[in-house]
C-alpha positions as a Markdown table, in Angstrom:
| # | Residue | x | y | z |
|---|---|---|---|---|
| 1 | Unk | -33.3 | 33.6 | 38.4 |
| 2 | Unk | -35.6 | 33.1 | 41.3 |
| 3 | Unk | -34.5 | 33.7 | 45.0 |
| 4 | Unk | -35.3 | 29.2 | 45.4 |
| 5 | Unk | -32.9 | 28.5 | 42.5 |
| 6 | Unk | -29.1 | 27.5 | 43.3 |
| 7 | Unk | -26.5 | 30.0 | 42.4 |
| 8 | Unk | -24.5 | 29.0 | 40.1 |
| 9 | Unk | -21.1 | 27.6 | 41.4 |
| 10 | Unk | -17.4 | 28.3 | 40.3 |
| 11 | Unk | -16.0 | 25.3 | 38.0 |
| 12 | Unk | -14.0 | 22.5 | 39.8 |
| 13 | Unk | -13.1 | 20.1 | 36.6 |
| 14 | Unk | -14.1 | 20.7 | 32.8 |
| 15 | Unk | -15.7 | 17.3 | 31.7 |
| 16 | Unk | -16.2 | 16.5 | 28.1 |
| 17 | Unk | -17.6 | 13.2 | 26.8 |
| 18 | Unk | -16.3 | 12.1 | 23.3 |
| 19 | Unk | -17.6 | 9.3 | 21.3 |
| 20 | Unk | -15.1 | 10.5 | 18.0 |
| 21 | Unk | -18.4 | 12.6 | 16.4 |
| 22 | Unk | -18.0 | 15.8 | 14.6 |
| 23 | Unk | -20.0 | 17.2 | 17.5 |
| 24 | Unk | -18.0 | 15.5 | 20.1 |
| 25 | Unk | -15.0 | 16.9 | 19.0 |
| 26 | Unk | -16.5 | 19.9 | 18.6 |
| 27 | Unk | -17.3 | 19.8 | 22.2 |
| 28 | Unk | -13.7 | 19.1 | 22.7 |
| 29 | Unk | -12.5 | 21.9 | 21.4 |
| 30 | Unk | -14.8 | 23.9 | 23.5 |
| 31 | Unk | -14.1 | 21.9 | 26.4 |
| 32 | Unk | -10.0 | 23.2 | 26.6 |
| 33 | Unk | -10.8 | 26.7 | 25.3 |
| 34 | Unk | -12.9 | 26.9 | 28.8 |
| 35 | Unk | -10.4 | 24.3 | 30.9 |
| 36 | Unk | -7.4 | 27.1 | 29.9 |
| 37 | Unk | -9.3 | 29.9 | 30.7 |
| 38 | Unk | -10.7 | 28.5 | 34.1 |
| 39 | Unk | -7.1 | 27.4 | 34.8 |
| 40 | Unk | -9.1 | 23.7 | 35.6 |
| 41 | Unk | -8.4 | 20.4 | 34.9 |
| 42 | Unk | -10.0 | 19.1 | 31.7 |
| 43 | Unk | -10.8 | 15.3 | 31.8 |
| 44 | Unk | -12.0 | 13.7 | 28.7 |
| 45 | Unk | -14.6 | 10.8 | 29.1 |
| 46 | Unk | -14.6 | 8.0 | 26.9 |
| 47 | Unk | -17.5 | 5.1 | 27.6 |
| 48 | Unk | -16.9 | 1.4 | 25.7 |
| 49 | Unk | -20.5 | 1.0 | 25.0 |
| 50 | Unk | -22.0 | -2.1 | 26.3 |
| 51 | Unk | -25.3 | -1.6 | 25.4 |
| 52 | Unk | -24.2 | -1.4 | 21.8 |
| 53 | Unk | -22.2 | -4.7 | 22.9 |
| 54 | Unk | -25.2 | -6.6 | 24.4 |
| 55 | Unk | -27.1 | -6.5 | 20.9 |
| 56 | Unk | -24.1 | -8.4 | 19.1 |
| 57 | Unk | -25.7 | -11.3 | 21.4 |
| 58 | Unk | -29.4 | -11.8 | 19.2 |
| 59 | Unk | -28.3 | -14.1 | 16.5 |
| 60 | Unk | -30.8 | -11.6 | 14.2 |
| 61 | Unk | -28.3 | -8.6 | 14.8 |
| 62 | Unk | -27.1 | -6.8 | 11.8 |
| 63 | Unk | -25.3 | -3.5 | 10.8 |
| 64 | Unk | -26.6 | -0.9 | 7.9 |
| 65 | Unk | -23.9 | 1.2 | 6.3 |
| 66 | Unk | -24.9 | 4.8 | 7.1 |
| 67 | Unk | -23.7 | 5.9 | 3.3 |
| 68 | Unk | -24.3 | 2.1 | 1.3 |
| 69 | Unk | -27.5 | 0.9 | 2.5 |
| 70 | Unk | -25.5 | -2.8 | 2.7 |
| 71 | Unk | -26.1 | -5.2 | 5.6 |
| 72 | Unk | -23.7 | -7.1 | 7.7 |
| 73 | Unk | -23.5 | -9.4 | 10.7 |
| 74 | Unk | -23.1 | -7.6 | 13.8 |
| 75 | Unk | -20.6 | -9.7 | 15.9 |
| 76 | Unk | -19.3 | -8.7 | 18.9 |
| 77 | Unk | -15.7 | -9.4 | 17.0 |
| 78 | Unk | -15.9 | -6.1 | 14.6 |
| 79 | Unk | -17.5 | -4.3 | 17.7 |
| 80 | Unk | -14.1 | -4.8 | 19.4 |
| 81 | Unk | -12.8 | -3.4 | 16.6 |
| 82 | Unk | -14.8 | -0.5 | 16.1 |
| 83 | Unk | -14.6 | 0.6 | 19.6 |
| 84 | Unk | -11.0 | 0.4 | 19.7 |
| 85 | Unk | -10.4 | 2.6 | 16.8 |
| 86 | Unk | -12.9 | 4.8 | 18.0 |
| 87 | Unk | -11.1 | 4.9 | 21.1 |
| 88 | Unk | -7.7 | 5.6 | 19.1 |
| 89 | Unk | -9.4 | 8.5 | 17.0 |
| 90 | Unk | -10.3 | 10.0 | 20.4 |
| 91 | Unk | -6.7 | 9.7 | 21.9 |
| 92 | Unk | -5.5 | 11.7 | 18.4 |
| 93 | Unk | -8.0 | 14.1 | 19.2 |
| 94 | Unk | -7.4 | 14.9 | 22.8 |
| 95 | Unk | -3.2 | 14.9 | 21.7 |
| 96 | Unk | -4.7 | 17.7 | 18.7 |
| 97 | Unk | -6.7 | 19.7 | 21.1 |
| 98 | Unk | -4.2 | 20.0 | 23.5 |
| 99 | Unk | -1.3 | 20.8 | 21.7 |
| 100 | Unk | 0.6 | 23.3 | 23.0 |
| 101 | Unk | -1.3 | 24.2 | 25.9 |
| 102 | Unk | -0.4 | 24.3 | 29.6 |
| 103 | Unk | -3.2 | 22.6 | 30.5 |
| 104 | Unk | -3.8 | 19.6 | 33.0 |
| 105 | Unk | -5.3 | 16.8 | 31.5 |
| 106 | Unk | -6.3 | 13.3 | 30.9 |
| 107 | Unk | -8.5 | 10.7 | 29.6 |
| 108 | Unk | -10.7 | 8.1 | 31.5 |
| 109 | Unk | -11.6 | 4.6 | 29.9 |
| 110 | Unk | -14.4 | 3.3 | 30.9 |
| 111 | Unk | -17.2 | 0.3 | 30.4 |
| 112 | Unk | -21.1 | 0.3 | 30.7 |
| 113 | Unk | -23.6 | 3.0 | 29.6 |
| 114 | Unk | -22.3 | 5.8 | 28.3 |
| 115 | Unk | -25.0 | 8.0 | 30.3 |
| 116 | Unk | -24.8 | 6.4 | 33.4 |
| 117 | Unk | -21.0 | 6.3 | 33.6 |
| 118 | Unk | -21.2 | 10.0 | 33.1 |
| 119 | Unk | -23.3 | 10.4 | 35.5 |
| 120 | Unk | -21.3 | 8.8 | 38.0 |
| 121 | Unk | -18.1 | 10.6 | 37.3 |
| 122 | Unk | -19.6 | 14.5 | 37.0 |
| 123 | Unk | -19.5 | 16.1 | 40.5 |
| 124 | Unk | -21.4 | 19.9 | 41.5 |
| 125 | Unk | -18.6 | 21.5 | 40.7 |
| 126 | Unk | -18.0 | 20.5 | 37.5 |
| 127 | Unk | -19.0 | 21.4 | 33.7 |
| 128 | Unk | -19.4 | 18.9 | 31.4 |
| 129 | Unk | -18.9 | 19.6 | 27.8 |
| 130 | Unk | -20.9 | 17.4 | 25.3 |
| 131 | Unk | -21.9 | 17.6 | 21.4 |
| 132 | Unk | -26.0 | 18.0 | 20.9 |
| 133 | Unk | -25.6 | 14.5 | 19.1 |
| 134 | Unk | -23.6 | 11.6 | 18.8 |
| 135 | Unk | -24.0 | 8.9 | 15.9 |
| 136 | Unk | -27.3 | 10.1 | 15.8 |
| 137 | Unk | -26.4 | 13.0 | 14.2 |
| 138 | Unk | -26.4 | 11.6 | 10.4 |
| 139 | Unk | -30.6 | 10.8 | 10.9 |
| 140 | Unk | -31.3 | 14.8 | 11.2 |
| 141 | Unk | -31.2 | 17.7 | 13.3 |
| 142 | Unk | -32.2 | 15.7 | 16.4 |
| 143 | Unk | -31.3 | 15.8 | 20.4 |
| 144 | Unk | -29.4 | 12.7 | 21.3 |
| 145 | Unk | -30.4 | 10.5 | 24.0 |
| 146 | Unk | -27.6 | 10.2 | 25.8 |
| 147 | Unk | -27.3 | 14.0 | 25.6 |
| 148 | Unk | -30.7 | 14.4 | 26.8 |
| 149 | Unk | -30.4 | 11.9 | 29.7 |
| 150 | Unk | -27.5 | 13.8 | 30.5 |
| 151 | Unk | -28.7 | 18.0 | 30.6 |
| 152 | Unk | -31.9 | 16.2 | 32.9 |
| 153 | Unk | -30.1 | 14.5 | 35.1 |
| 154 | Unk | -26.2 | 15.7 | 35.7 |
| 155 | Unk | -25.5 | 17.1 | 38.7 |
| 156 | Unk | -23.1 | 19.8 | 37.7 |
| 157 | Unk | -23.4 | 22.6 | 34.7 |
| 158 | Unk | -23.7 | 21.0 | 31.5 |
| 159 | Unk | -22.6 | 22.8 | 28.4 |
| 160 | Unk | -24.1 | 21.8 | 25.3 |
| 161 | Unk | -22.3 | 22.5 | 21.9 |
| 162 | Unk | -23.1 | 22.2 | 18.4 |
| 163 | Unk | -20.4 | 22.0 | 15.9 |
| 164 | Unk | -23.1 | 22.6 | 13.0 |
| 165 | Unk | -23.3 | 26.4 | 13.9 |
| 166 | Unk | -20.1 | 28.0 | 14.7 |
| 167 | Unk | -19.4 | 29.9 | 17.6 |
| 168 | Unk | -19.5 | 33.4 | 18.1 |
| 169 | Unk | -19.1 | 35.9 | 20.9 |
| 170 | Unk | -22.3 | 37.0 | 21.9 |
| 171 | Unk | -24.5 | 37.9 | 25.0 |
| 172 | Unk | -25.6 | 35.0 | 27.3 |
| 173 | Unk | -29.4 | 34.9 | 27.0 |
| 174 | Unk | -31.5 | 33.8 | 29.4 |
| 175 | Unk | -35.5 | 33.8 | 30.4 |
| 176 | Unk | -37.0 | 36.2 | 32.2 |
| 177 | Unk | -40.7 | 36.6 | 33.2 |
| 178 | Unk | -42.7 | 39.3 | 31.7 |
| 179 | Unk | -42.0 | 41.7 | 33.5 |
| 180 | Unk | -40.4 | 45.9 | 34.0 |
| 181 | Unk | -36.7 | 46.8 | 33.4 |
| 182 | Unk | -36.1 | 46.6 | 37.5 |
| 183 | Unk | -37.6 | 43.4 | 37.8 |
| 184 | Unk | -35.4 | 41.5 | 35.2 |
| 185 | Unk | -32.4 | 43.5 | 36.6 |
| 186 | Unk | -32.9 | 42.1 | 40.0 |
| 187 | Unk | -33.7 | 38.6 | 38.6 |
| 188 | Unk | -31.0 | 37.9 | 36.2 |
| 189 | Unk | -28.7 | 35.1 | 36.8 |
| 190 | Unk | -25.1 | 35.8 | 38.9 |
| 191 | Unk | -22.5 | 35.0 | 36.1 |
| 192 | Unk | -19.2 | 33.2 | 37.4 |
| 193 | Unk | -16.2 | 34.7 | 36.1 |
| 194 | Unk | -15.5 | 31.6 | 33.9 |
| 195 | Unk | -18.6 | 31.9 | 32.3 |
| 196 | Unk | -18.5 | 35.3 | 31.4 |
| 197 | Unk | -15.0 | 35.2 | 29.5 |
| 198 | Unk | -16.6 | 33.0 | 27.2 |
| 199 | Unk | -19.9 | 35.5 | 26.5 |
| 200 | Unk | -20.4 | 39.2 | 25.9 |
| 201 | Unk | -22.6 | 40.1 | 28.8 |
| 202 | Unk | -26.1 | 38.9 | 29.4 |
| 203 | Unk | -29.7 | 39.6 | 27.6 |
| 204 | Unk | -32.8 | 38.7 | 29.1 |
| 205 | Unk | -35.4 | 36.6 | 26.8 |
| 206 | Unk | -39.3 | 37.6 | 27.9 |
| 207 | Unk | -40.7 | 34.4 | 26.3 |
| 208 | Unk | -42.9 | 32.1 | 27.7 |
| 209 | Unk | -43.4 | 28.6 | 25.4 |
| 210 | Unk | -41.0 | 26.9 | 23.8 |
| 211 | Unk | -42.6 | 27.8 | 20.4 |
| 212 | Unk | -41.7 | 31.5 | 21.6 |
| 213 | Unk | -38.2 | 30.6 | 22.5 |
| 214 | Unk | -37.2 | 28.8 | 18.9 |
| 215 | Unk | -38.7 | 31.7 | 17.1 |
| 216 | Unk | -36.8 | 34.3 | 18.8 |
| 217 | Unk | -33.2 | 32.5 | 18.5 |
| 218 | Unk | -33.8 | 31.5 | 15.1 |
| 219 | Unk | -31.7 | 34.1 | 13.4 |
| 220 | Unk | -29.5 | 34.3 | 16.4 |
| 221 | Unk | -25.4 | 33.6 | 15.1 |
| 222 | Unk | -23.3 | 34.9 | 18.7 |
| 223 | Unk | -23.7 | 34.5 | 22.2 |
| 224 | Unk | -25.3 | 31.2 | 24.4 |
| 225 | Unk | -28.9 | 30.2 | 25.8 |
| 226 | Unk | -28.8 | 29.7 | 29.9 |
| 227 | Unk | -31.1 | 27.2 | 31.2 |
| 228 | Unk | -32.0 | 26.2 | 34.4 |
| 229 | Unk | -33.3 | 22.5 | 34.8 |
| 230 | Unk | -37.0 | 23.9 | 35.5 |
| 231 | Unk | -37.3 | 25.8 | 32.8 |
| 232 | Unk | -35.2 | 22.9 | 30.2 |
| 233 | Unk | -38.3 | 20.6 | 31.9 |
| 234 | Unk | -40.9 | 22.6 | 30.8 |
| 235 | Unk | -39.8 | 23.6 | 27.3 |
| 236 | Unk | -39.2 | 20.0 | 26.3 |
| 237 | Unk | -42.7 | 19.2 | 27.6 |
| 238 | Unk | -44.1 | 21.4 | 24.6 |
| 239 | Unk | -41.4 | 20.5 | 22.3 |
| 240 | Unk | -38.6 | 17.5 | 22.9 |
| 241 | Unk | -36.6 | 18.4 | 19.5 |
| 242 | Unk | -36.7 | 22.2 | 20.6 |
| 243 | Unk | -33.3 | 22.0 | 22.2 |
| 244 | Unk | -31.5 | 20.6 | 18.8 |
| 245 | Unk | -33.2 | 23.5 | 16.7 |
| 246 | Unk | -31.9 | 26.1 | 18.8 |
| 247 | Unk | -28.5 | 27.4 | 16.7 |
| 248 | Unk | -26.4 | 28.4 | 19.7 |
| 249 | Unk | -24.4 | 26.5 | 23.1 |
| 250 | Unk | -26.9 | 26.0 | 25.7 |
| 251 | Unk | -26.0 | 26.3 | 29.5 |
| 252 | Unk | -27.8 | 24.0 | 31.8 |
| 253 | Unk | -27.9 | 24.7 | 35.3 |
| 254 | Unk | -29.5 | 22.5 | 37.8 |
């Protein structure tokens, strides 16, 4: 961590955006593990598409079943109806997740794009807790875009889960320049208390591409990546589907 980057700050609100996917509710799960340990208020995000709503309008619009192959009319009628069991599958979930738990919570209901309306709730302080992919998830091992538009843009910590690799405790890795022992002492990242009940220390990477980085975490099975946004910028220049390769949570700082 360079002397020009922001410290990292101590977590006001734990944020997690669900959209009823395995790796959303995998992100849930990670999201109150952290809220209960942080002794913060967990608040559970749930965005009514309208994008996905707007293409019901074009008379041509159709639906493929993701296991059939079978088309349908895509009417804004069945949309209704999928969001609103989506929306009851998250409620279930969130009830699940907090079972049991002294924990402060609730769930926002909102309309519009999902990004954007994340966007407008996260604040500094917060952490937002999201799955690596959505619905995308069933066309490969691929970063989301609203996940994406998200780690670039948020303006608070955003925590990155994937439910296909499970977590382990593990040192918090993070990627230091090429240089002696003293120099990547004096430049590794201050770790809040939060963050450090959740890892087993810290390990710096000396890697400088992105082809470097995947290689080196490719066997990994404990611990977390820490990002900061210049460095996330630069290694999705080389390689955009980098991020979705890498089989560990990924902290992104601004």
């Amino acid at each position: 961590m360079t002397n020009d980057e922001a410290p990292i700050l101590e977590v006001a609100r734990v944020l997690a955006l669900l959209d009823a996917s395995r790796h959303s509710l995998a992100a849930l799960a990670a999201a109150v593990d952290l809220a209960s340990k942080r002794h913060a208020e967990l608040v559970a995000l749930y965005v009514e598409d309208m994008d996905l709503l707007s293409c019901a309008a074009f008379p041509f619009s159709c639906e493929i079943g993701a296991q059939s192959g079978l088309t349908r009319p895509l009417t804004v009628d069945s949309l209704e109806a999928n969001i609103a069991h989506q929306l009851q599958r998250v409620q279930q979930a969130l009830a699940t997740a907090v079972a049991g738990r002294d924990l402060r919570h609730r769930l926002e209901v909102s309309r519009g794009q999902i990004a954007a309306e994340a966007l407008t709730k996260a604040g500094p302080g917060d952490v937002l807790v999201l799955g690596k992919a959505g619905i995308s998830e069933r066309w490969g091992n691929r970063l989301g875009s609203t996940s994406r538009r998200l780690i670039e843009e948020a303006p608070c910590m955003v925590l990155l889960w994937d439910e296909s690799h499970p977590f382990r405790r593990g040192p918090l890795r993070w990627l230091a320049r090429r240089a002696g022992k003293q120099e990547q002492e004096e430049a590794m990242p201050s770790i809040p208390g939060w963050l450090a009940s959740l890892f087993d220390g810290t390990a710096p990477l000396s890697i400088a591409h992105a082809g470097e980085l995947e290689q080196a975490l490719s066997r990994a099975d404990a611990g977390g990546l820490l990002l900061h946004r210049s460095e996330l910028e630069y290694l999705l220049r080389e390689d955009e589907e980098m991020l979705a390769r890498v089989p560990l949570p990924i902290l992104l700082v601004p």
